[in-house]
C-alpha positions as CSV (number, residue, x, y, z in Angstrom):
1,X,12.9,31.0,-25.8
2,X,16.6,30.4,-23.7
3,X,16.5,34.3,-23.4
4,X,13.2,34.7,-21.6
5,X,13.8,31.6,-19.9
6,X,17.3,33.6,-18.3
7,X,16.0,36.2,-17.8
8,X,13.2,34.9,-15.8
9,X,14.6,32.7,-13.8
10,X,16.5,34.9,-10.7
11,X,13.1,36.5,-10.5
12,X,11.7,32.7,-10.4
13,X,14.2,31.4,-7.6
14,X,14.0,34.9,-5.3
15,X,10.1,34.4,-5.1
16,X,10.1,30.2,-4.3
17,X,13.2,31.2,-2.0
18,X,10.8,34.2,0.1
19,X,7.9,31.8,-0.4
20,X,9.6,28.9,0.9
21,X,11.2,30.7,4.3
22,X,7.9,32.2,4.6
23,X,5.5,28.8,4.4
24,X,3.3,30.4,1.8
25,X,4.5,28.8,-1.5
26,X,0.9,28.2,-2.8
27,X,0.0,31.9,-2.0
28,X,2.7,33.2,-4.0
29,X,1.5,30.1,-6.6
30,X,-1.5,32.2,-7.3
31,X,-0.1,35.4,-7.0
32,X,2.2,35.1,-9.7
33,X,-0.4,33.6,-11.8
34,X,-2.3,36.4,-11.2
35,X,0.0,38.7,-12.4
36,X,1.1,37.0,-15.3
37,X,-2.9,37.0,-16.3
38,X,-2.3,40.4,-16.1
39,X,0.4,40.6,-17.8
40,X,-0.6,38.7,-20.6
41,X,-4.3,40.9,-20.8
42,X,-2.7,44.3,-20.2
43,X,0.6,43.3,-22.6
44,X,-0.8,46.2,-25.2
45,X,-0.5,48.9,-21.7
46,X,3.0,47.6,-20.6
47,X,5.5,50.1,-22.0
48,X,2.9,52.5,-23.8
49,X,4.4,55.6,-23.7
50,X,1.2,57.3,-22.4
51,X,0.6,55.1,-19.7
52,X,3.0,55.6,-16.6
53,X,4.9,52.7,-14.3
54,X,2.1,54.0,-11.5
55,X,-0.4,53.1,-13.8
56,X,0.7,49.8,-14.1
57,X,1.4,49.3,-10.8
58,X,-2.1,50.0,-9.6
59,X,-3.4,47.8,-12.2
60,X,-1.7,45.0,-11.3
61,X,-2.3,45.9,-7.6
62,X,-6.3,45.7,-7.8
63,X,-6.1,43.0,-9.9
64,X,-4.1,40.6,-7.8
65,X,-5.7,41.8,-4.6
66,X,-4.3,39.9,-2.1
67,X,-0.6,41.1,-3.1
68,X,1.4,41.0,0.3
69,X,4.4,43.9,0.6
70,X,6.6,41.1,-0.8
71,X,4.3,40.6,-4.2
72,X,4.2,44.5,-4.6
73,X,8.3,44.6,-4.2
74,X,8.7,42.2,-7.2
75,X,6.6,43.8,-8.6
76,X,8.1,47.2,-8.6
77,X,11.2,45.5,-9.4
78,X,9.4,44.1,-12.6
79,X,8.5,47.1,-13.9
80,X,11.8,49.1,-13.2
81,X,13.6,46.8,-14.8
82,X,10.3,46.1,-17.8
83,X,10.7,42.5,-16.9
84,X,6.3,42.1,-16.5
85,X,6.3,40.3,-20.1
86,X,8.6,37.6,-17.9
87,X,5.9,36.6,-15.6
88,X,4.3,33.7,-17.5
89,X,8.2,32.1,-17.7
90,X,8.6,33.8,-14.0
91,X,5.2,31.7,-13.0
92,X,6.1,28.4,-14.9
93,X,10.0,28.2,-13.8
94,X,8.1,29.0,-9.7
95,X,6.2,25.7,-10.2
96,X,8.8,23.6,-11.5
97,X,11.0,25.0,-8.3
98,X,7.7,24.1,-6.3
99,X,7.7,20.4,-7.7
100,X,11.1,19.8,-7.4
101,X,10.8,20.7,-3.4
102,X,7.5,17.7,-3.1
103,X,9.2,15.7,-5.3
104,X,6.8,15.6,-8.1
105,X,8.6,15.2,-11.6
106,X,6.6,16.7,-14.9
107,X,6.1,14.1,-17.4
108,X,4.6,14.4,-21.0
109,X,2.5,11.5,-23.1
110,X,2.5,11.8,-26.5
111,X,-0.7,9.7,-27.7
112,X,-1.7,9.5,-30.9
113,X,-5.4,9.7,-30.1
114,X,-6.9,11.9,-27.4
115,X,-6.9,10.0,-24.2
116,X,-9.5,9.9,-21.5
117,X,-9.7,10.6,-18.1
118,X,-9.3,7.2,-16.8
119,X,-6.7,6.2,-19.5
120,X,-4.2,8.9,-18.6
121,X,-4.9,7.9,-14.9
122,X,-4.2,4.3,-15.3
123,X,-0.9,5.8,-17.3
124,X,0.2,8.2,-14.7
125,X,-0.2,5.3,-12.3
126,X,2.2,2.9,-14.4
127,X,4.6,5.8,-15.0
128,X,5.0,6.7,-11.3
129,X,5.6,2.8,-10.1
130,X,8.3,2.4,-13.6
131,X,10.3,5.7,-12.8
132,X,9.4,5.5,-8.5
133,X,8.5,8.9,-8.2
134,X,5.3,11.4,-8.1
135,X,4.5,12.8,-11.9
136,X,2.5,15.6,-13.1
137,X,1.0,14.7,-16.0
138,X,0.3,16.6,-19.5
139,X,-0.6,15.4,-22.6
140,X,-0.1,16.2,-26.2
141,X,-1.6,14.1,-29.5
142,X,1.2,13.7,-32.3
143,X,-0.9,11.5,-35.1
144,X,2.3,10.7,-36.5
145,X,3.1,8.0,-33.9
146,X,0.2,5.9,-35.8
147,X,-0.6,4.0,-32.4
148,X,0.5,3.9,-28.5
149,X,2.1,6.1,-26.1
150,X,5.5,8.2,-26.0
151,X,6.5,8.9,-22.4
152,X,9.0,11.8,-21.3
153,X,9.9,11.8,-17.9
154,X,12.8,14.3,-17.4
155,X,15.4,12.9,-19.8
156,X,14.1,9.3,-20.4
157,X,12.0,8.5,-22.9
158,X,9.5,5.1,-23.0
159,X,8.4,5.0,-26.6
160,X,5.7,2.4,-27.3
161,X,4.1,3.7,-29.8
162,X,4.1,2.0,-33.1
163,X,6.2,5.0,-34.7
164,X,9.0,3.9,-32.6
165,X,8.9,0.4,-33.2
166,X,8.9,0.7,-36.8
167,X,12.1,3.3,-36.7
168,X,13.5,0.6,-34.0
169,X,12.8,-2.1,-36.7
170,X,14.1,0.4,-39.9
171,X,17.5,0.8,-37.9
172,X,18.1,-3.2,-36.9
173,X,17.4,-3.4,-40.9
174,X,19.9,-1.1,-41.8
175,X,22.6,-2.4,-39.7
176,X,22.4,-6.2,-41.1
């Protein structure tokens, strides 16, 4: 959702820009996943009417327990400006901030089998030497690709599976 997502993401950049001066970006890594847990279990509190900003506050204060004057600053700022449901796309748009500092690039295989351990090792492996960079991994099973492996790295696409080469094979038809 491009809303969330912009809304989010100023909250996102000020935390990985104070985490970053301060040396503590993996603190702050599981500090905002700690309050967007929070956020996420206590979604059914946030904005009640009977249940005050104070409330909140403390809730998300003995939760998170290690929350450093910085953490509790955003997070007054969260809920003066009822930004909390934000924190999962807050957390997630953090990371990507945090990979794009080490270098590491996200990348998605689309299998259409589950893959093991050791295949989507061997994977990552031929994926970091073919695009020359660090990849977090994730992957998803689409059945529809019948056989093989998509690859989405970024904005490029390696599409082996046998999905592809029968679209690749249906278009060099068509255009005879």
């Amino acid at each position: 959702m491009a809303e969330i997502a912009t809304l989010a993401r100023p909250y996102a950049e000020a935390a990985h820009r104070v985490a970053k001066e301060q040396h503590v970006l993996e603190s702050w890594s599981t500090l905002l996943g700690c309050m967007a847990n929070m956020a996420i279990e206590a979604a059914e509190l946030i904005g009640h009417p009977n249940v005050s900003d104070a409330e909140i506050e403390r809730l998300f204060v003995s939760a998170c327990s290690d929350m450093e004057v910085e953490g509790r600053n955003l997070l007054r700022l969260l809920i003066d400006n009822d930004r909390l449901m934000c924190l999962p796309e807050i957390v997630r748009q953090f990371e990507a901030l945090k990979r794009k500092d080490s270098g590491v690039k996200e990348a998605t295989l689309y299998s259409a089998f589950p893959l093991g351990e050791s295949q989507v090792n061997s994977l990552q492996g031929l994926l970091e030497n073919r695009f020359a960079t660090p990849l977090k991994v994730s992957v998803k099973v689409n059945p529809e690709l019948i056989g093989g492996i998509c690859a989405v790295v970024g904005d490029q696409v390696l599409d082996t599976s046998v999905r592809g080469k029968l679209d690749a094979m249906r278009a060099a038809l068509n255009s005879l």
